[in-house]
C-alpha positions in Angstrom: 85.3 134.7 114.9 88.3 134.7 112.3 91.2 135.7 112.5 93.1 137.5 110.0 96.8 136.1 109.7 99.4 137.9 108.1 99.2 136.8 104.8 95.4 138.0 103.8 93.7 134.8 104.4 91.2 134.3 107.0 91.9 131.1 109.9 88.8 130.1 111.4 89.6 128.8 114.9 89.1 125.5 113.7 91.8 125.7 111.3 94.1 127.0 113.9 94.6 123.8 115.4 95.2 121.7 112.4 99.0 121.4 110.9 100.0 123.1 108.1 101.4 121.4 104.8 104.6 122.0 105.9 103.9 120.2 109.5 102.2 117.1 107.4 105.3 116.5 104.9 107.7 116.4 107.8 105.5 113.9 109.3 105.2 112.3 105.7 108.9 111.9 105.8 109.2 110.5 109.4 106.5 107.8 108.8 108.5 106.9 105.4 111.7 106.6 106.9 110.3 104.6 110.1 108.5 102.4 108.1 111.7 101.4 105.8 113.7 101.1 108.8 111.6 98.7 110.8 110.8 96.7 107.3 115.1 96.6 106.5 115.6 96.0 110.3 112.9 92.7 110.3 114.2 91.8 106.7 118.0 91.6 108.2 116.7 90.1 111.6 114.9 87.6 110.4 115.8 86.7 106.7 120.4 87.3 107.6 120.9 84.4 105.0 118.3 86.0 102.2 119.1 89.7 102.9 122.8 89.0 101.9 122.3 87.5 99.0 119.8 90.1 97.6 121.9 92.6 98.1 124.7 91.6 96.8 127.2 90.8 99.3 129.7 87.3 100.0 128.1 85.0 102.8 128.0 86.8 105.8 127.8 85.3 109.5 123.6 85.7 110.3 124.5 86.9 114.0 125.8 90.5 112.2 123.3 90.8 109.6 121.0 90.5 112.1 123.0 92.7 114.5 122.6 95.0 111.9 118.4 94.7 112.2 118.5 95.2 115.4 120.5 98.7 114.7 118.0 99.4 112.1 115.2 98.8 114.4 116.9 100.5 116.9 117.7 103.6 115.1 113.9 103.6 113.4 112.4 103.9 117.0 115.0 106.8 117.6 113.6 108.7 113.9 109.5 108.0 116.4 110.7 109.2 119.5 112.8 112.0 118.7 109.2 113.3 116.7 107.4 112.5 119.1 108.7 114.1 122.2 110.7 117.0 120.3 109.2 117.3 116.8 112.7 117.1 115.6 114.5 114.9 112.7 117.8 115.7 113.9 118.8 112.2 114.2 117.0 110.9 110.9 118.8 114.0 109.1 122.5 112.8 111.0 121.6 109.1 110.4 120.6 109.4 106.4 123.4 111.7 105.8 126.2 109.8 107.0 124.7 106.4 105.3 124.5 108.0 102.3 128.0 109.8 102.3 129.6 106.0 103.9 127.9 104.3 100.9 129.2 107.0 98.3 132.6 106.3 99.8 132.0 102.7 99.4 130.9 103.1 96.1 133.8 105.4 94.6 136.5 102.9 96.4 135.5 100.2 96.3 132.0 99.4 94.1 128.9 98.4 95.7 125.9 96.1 94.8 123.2 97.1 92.7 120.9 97.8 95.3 123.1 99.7 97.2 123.6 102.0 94.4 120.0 103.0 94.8 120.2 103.4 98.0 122.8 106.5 97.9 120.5 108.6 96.4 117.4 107.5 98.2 119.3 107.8 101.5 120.5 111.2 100.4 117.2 112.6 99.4 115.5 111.5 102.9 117.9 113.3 104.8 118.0 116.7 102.7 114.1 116.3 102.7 114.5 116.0 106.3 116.1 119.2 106.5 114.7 121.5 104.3 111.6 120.7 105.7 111.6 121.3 108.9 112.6 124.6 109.2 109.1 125.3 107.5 106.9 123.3 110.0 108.7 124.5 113.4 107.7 127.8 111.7 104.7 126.4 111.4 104.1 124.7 114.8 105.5 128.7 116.0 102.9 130.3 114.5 99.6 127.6 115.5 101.0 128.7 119.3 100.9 132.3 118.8 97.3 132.2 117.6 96.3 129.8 119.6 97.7 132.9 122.5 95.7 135.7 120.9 92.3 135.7 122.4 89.2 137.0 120.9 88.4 141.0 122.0 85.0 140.4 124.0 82.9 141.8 121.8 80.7 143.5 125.0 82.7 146.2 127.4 81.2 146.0 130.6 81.2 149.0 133.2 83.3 149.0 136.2 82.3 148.7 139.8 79.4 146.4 141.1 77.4 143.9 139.0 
C-alpha cells in the first residue's frame, strides 16, 4: 500500500521510516561539529605546547590550554547528547554563536591570529546552519509520526455479529 502525502508523491511504507534530507543535513551538521570538537579538544589536551603556537598566541601555561580541551570535549559530547536524547542543536546553535560573536569582538579590538580569523566565519556558518536547519527536520520527524499513525483501511469489511 502507498500512501499519498500531501505533496503528490507516493511514500511506500518503507520510505516512511527513513529521514528526510532535511533530517540527514542536521545530522550532517551534528557529526561535523562533534567531530571538530573532539579533534580541537584532543589537539589542546594533549599537544597545549603545539596548539599555542599554531595558532598564534604568546606561551601559555599547558594546564589552561588543556583546560580548554577538556571544555571542548566537554561541550562536543553536549552537541551528541542533546541529538541524541532530544533531536535538538540548541546548545551547538548557543555554543557556535557566541564563539563566533566573542572571536569577532576579539578580532575588531584587539586582532586575532590567522587561524582564528577563519575560524569566525566557520564558527558562524555552523551555528546559522544549525538553525535554519532544523526547523525543516523537526518538520520532518512531525510528519514520519503522523504517517507512521495513519493505518491502512482494511481492504475487507467484515459483517457484524458471530464469526
Amino acid at each position: 500500500m502507498t500512501v499519498k502525502p500531501a505533496g503528490g508523491a507516493r511514500v511506500s511504507p518503507k520510505d516512511e521510516d527513513r529521514p528526510g534530507p532535511e533530517e540527514l543535513a542536521e545530522l550532517a551538521l551534528v557529526v561535523v561539529v562533534l567531530a571538530q570538537g573532539l579533534l580541537l579538544g584532543a589537539w589542546l589536551g594533549v599537544f597545549p605546547a603545539h596548539a599555542v603556537r599554531v595558532g598564534g598566541f604568546p606561551p601559555a601555561p599547558g594546564f589552561f590550554v588543556r583546560w580548554a580541551g577538556i571544555l571542548q570535549t566537554v561541550l562536543a559530547a553536549g552537541y551528541a547528547l542533546e541529538w541524541i536524547r532530544f533531536r535538538r542543536v540548541t546548545l551547538l546553535v548557543v555554543a557556535k554563536a557566541l564563539t563566533a560573536v566573542l572571536l569577532g569582538v576579539t578580532w575588531a579590538g584587539e586582532g586575532l591570529p590567522l587561524l582564528m580569523m577563519i575560524a569566525v566565519p566557520l564558527e558562524g556558518a555552523m551555528a546559522l546552519a544549525g538553525a535554519l536547519l532544523h526547523g525543516p527536520a523537526e518538520r520532518s520527524r512531525r510528519a514520519r509520526a503522523r504517517l507512521r499513525l495513519v493505518t491502512p483501511a482494511p481492504t475487507q469489511i467484515r459483517p457484524s455479529g458471530r464469526r
